[in-house]
N, CA, C and O atoms as a MOPAC input file, in Angstrom:
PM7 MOZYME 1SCF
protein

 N      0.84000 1    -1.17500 1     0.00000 1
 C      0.00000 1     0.00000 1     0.00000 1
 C      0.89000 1     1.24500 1     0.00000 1
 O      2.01300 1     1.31400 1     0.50000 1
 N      0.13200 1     2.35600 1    -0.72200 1
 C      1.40200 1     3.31700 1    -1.14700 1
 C     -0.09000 1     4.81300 1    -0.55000 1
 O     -1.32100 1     4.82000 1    -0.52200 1
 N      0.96900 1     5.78300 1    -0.20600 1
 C     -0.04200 1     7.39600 1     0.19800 1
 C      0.72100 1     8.00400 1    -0.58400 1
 O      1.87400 1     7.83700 1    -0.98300 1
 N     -0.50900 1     9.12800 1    -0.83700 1
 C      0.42600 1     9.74800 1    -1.76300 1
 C     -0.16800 1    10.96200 1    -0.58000 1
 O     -1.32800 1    11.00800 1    -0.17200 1
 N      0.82700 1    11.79100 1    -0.21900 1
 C      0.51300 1    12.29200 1     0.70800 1
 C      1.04200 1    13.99400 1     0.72800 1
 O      2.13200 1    14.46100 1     1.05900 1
 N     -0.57500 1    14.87400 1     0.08700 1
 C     -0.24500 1    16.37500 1    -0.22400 1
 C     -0.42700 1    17.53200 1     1.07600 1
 O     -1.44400 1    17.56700 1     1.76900 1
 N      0.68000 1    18.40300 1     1.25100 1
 C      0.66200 1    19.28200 1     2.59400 1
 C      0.30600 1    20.71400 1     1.81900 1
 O      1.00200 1    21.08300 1     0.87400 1
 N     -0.67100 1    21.38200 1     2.22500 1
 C     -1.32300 1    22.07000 1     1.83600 1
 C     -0.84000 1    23.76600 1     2.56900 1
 O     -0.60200 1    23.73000 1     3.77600 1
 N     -0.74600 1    24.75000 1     2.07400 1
 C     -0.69200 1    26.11700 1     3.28300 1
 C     -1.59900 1    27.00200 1     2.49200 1
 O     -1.23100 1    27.49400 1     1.42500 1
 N     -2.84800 1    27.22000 1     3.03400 1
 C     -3.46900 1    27.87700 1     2.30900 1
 C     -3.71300 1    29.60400 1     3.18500 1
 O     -3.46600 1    29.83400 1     4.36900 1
 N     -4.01500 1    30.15300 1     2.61200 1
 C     -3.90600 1    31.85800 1     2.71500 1
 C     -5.27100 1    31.86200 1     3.57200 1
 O     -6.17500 1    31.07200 1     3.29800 1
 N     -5.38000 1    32.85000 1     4.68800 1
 C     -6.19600 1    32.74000 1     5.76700 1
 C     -7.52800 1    33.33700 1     5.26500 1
 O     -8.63400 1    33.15100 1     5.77300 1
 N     -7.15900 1    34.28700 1     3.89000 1
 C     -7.93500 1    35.35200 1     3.28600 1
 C     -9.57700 1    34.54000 1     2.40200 1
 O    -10.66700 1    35.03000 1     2.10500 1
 N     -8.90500 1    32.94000 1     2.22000 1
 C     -9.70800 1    32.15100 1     1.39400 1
 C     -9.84700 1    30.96300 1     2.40200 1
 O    -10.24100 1    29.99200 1     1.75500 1
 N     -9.71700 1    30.70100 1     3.47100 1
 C     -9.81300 1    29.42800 1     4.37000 1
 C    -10.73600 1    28.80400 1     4.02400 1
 O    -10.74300 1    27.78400 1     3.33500 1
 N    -11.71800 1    29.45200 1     4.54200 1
 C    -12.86900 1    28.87000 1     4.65400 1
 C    -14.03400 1    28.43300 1     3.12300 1
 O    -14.98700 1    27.65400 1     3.14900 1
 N    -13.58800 1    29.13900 1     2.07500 1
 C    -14.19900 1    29.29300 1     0.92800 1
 C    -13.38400 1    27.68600 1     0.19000 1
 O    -13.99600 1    26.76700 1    -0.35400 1
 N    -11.86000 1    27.78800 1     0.41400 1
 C    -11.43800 1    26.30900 1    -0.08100 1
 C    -11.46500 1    24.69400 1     0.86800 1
 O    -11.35100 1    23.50400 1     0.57700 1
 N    -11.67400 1    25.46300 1     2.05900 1
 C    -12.13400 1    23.83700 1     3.10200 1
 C    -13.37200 1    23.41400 1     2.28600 1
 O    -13.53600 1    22.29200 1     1.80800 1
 N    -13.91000 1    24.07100 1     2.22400 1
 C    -15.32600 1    23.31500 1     1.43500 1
 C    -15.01800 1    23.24000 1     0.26700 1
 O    -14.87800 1    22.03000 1     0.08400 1
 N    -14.78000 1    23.84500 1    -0.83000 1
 C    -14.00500 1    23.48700 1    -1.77000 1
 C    -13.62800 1    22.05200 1    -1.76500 1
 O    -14.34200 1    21.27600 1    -2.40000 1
 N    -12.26800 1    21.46700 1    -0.92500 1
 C    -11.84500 1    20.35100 1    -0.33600 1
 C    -12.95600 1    19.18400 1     0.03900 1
 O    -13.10500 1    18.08500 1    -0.49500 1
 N    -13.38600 1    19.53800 1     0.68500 1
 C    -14.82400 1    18.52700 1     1.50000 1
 C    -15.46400 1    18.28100 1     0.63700 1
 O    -15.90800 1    17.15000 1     0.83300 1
 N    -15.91300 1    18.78200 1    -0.52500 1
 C    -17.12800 1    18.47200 1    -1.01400 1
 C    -17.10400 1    18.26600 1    -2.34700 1
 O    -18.01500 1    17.59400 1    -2.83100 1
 N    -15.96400 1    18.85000 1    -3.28300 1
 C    -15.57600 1    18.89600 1    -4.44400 1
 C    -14.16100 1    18.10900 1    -4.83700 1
 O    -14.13900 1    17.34300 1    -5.80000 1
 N    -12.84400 1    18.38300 1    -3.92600 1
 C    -11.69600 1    18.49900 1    -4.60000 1
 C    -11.53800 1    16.42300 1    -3.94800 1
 O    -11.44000 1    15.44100 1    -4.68400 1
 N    -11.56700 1    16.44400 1    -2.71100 1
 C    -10.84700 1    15.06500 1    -2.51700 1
 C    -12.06500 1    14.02600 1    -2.94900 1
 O    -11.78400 1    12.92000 1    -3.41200 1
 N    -13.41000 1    14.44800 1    -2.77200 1
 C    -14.34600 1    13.21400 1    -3.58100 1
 C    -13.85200 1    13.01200 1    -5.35900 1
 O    -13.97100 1    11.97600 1    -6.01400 1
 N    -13.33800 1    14.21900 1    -5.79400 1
 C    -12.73000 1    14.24500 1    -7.38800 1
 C    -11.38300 1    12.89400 1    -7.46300 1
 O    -11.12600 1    11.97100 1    -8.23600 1
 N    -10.85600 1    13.37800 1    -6.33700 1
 C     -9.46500 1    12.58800 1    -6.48300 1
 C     -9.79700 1    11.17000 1    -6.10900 1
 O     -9.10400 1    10.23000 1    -6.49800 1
 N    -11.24200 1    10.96800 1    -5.08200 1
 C    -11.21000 1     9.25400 1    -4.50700 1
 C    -11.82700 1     8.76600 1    -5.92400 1
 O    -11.26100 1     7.77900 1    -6.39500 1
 N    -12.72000 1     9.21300 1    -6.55000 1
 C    -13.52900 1     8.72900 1    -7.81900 1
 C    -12.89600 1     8.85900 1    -9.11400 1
 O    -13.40300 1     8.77600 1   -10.23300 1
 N    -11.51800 1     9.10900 1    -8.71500 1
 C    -10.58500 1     8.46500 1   -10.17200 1
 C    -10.53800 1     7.16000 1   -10.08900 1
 O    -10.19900 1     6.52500 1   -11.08700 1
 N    -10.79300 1     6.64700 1    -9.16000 1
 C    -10.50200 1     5.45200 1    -8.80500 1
 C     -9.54000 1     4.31600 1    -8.80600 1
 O     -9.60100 1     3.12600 1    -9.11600 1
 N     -8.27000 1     5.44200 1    -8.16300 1
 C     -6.81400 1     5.19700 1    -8.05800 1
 C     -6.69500 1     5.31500 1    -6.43000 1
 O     -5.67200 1     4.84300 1    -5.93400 1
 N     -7.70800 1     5.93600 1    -5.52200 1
 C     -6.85200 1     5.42000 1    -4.30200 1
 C     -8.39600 1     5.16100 1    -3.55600 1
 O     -9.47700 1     5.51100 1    -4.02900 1
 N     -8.21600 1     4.59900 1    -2.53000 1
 C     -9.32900 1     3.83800 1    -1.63100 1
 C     -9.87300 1     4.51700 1    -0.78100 1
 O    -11.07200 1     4.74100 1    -0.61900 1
 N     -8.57900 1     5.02700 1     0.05200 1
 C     -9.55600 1     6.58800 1     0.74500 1
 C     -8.78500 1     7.73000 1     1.18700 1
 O     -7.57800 1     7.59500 1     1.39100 1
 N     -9.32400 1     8.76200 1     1.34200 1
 C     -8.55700 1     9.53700 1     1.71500 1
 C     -8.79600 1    10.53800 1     2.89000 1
 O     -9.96300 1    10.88600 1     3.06800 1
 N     -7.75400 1    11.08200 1     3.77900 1
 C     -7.70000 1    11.43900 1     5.37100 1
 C     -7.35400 1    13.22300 1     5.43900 1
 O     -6.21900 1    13.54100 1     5.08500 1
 N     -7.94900 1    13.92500 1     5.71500 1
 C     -7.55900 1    15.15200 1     6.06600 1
 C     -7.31800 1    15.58700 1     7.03800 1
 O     -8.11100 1    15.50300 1     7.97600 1
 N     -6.20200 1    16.16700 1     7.13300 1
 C     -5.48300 1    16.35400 1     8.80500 1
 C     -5.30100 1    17.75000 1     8.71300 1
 O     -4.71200 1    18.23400 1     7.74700 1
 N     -5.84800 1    18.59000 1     9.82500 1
 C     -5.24300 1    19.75900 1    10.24000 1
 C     -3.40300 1    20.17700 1    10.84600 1
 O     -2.94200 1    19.63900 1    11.85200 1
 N     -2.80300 1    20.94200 1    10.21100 1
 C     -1.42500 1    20.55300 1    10.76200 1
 C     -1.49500 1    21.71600 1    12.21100 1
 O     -1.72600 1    22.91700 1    12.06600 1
 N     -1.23600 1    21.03200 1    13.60500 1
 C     -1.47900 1    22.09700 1    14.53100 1
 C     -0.17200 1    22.72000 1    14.98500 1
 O      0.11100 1    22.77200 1    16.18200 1
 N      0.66800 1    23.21800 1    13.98900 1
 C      2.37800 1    24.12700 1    13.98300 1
 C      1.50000 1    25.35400 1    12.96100 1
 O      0.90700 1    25.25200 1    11.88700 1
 N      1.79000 1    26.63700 1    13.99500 1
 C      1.52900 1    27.82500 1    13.48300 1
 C      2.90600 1    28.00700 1    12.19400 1
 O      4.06200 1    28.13900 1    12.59600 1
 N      2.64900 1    27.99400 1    10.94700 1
 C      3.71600 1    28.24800 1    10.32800 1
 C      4.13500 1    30.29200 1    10.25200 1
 O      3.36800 1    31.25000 1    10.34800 1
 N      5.48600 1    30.24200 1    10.06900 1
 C      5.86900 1    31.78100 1    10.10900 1
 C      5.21100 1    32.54800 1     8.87200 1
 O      5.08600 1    33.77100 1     8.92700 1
 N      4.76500 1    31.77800 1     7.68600 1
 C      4.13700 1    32.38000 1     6.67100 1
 C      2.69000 1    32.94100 1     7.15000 1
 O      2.14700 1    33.96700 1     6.74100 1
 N      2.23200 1    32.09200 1     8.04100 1
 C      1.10800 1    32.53300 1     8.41400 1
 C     -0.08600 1    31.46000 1     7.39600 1
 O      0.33800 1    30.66300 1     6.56000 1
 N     -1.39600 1    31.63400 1     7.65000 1
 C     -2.32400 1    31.06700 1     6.83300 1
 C     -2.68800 1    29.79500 1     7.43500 1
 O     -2.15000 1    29.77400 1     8.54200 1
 N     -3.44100 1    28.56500 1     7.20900 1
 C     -3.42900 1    27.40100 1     8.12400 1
 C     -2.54500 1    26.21200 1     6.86300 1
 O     -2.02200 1    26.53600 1     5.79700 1
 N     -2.64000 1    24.92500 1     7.43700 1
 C     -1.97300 1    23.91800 1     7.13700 1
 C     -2.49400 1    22.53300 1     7.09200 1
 O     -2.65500 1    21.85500 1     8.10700 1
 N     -2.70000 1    22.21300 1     6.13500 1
 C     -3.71800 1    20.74300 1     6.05500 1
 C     -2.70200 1    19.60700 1     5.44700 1
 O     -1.90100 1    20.09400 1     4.64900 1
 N     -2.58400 1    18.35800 1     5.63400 1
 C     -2.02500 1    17.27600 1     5.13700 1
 C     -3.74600 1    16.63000 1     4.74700 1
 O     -4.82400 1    16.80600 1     5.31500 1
 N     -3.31600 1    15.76900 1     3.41300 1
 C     -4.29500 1    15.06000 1     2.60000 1
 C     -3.62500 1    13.73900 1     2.46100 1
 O     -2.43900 1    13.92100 1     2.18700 1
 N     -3.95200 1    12.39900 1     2.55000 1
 C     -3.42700 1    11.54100 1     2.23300 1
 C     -4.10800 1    10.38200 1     1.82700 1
 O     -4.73700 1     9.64700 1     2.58800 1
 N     -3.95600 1    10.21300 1     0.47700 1
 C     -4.91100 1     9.68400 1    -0.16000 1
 C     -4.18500 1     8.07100 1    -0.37000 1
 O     -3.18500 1     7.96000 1    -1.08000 1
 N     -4.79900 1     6.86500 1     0.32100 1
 C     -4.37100 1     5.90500 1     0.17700 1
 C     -4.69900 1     4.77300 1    -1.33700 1
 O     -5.76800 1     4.54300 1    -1.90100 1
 N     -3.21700 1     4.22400 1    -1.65500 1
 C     -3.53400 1     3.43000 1    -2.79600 1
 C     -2.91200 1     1.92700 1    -2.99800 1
 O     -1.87000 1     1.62300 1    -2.41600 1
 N     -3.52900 1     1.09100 1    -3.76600 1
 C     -2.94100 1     0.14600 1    -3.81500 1
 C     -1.33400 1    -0.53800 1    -3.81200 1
 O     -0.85700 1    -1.40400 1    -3.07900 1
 N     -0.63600 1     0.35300 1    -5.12200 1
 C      0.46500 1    -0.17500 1    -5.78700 1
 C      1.06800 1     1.26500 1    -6.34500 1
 O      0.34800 1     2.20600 1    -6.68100 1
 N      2.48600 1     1.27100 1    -6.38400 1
 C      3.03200 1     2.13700 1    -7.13400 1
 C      2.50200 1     2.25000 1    -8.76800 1
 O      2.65000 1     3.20500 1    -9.53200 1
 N      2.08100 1     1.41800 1    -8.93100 1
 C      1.84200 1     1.16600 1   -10.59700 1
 C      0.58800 1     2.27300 1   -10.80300 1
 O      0.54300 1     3.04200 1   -11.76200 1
 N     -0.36100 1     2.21900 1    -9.79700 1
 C     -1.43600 1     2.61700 1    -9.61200 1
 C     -1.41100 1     4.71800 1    -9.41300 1
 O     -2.05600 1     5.53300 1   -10.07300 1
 N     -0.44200 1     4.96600 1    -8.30100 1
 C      0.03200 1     6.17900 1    -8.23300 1
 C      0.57700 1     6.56200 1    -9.43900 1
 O      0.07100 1     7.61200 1    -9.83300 1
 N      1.45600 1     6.08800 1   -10.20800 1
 C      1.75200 1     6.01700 1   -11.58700 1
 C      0.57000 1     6.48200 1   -12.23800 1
 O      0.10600 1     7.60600 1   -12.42400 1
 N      0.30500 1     5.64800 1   -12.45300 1
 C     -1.46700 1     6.13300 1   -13.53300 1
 C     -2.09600 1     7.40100 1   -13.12400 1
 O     -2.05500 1     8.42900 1   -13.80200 1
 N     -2.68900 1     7.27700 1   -11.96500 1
 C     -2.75100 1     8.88100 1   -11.17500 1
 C     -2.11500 1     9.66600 1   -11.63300 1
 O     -2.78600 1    10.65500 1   -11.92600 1
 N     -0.66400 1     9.78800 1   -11.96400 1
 C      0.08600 1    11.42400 1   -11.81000 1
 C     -0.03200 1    11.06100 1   -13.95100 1
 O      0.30900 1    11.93100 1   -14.75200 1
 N     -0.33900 1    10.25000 1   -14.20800 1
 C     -0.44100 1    10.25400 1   -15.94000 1
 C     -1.84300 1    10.95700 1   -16.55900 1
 O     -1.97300 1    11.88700 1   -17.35400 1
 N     -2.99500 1     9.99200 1   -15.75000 1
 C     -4.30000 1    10.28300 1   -16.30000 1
 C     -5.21900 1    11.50200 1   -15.55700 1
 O     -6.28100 1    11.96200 1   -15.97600 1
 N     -4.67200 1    11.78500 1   -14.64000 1
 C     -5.57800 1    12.29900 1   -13.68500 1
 C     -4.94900 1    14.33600 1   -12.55900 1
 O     -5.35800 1    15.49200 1   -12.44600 1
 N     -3.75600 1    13.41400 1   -12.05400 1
 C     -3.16600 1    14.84100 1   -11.44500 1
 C     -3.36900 1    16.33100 1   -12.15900 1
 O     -3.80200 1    17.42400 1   -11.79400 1
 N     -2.80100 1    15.75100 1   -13.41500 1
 C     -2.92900 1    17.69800 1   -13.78400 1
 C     -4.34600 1    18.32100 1   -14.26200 1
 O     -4.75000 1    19.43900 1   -13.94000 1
 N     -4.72000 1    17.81300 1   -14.71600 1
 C     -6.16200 1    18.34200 1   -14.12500 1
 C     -7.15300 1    18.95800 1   -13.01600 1
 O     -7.92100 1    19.88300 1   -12.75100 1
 N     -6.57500 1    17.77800 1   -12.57200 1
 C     -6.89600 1    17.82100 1   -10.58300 1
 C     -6.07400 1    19.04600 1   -10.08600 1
 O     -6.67300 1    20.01500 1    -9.61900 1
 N     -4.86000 1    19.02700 1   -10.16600 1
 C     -4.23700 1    20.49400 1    -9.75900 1
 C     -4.38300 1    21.54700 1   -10.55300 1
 O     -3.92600 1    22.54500 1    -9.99600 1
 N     -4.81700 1    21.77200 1   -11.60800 1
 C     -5.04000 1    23.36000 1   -12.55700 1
 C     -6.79500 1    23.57000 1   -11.89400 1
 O     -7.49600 1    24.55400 1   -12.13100 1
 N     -7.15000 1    22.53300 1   -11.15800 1
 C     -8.44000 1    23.51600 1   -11.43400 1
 C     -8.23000 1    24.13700 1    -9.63100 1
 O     -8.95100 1    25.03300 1    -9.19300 1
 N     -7.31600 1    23.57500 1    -8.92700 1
 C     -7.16200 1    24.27100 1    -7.88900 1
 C     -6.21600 1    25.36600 1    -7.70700 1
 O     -6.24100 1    26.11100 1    -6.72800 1
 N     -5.27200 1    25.46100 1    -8.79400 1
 C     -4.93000 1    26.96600 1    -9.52000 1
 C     -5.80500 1    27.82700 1    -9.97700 1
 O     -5.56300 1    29.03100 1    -9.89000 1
 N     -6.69300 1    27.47400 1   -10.40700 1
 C     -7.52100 1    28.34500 1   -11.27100 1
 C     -8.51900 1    29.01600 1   -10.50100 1
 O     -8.87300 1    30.15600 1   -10.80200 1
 N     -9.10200 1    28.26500 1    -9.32200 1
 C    -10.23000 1    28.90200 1    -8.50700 1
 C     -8.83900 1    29.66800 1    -7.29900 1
 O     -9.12200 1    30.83600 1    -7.03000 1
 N     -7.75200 1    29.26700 1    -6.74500 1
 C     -7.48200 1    30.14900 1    -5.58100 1
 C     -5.89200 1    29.95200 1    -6.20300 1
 O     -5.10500 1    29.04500 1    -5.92800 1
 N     -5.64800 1    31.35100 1    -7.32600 1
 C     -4.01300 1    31.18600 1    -7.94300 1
 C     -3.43000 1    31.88900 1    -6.87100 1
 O     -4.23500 1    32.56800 1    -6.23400 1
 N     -2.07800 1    31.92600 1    -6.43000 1
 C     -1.94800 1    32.49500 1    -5.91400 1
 C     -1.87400 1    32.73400 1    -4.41700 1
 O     -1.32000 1    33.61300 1    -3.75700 1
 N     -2.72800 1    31.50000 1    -4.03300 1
 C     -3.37800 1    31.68500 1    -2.52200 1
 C     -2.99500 1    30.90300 1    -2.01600 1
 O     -3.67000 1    30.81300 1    -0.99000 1
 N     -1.92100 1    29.81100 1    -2.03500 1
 C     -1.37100 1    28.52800 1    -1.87400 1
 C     -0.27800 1    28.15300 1    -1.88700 1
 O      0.42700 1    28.73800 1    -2.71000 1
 N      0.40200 1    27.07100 1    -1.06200 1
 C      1.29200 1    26.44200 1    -1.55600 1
 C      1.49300 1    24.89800 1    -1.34300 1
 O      1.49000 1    24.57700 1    -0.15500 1
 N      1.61700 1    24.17100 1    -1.98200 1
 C      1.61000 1    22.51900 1    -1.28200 1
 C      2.94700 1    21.58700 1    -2.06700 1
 O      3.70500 1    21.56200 1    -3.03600 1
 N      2.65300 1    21.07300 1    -1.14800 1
 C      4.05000 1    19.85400 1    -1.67200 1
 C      3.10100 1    18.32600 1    -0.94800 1
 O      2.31900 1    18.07800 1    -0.02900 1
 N      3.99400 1    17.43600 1    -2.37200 1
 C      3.55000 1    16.14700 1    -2.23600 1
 C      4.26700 1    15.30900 1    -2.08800 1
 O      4.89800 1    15.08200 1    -3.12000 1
 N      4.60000 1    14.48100 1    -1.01400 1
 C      5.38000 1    12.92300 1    -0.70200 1
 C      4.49200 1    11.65200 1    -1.08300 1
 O      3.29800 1    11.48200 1    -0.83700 1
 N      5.38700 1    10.79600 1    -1.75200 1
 C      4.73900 1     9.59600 1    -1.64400 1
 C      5.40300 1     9.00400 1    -0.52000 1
 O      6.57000 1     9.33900 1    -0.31800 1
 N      4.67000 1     7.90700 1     0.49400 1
 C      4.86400 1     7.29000 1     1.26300 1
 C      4.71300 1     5.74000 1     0.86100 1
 O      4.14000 1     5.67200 1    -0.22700 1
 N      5.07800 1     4.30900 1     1.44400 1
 C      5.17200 1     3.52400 1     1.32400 1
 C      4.56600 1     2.80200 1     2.86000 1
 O      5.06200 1     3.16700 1     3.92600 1
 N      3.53800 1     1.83500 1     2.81900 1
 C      3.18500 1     1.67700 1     4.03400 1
 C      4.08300 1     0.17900 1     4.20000 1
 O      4.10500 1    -0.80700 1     3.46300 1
 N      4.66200 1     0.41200 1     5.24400 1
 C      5.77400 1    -0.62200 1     6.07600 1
 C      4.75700 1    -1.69100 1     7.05000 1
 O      4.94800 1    -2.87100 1     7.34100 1
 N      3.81200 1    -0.93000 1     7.35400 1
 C      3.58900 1    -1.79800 1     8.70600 1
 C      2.38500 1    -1.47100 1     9.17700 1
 O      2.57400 1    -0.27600 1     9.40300 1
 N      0.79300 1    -1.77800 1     9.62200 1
 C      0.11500 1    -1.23900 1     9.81900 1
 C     -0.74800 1    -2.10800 1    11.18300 1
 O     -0.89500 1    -3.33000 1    11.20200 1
 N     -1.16700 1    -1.30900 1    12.08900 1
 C     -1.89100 1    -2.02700 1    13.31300 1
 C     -2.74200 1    -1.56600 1    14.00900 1
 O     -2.50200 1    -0.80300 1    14.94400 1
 N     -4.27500 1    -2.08700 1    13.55300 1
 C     -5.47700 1    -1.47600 1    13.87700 1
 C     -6.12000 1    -2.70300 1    14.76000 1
 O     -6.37000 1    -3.88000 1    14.50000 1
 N     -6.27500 1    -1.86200 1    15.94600 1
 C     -7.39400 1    -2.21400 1    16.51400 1
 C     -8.66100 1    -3.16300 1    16.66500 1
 O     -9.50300 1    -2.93600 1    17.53300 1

């Protein structure tokens, strides 16, 4: 199992206009490519010096092969239209992760 896992800093000026954005539009877009299984939104609670708030997204997937296809058929799309509604107002970076080990309850 592989995350592909995006950290978000969005501008305090649009918070609230792109959380919903997020909730209701942007990560149901990304689960119904139907490249990852589910996905987790985390508030980051470190005041950054830029100011604005801080969200991690981590959208879980099968196989590297699979994240592959994602960043071919699907990513840039998915990211121009969140340029296009808040340019400017943002910044994010994306890690892929590799799950090692997992223990639920």
């Amino acid at each position: 199992m592989y995350i592909h896992n995006v950290t978000i800093n969005i501008e305090e000026s649009i918070h609230e206009k792109w959380l919903q954005w997020m909730l209701k539009k942007h990560i149901p877009d990304m689960v119904s490519t139907g490249k990852f299984s589910k996905a987790l939104m985390s508030k980051v609670l470190v005041n950054e010096e830029m100011g604005g708030y801080t969200y991690s997204v981590q959208y879980t997937t099968d196989s590297k092969e699979t994240l592959d296809k994602y960043y071919q058929e699907d990513a840039n799309r998915l990211r121009n239209e969140a340029q296009q509604l808040f340019p400017n107002k943002f910044v994010a970076f994306r890690t892929e992760l590799e799950i090692i080990h997992e223990i639920e309850k």
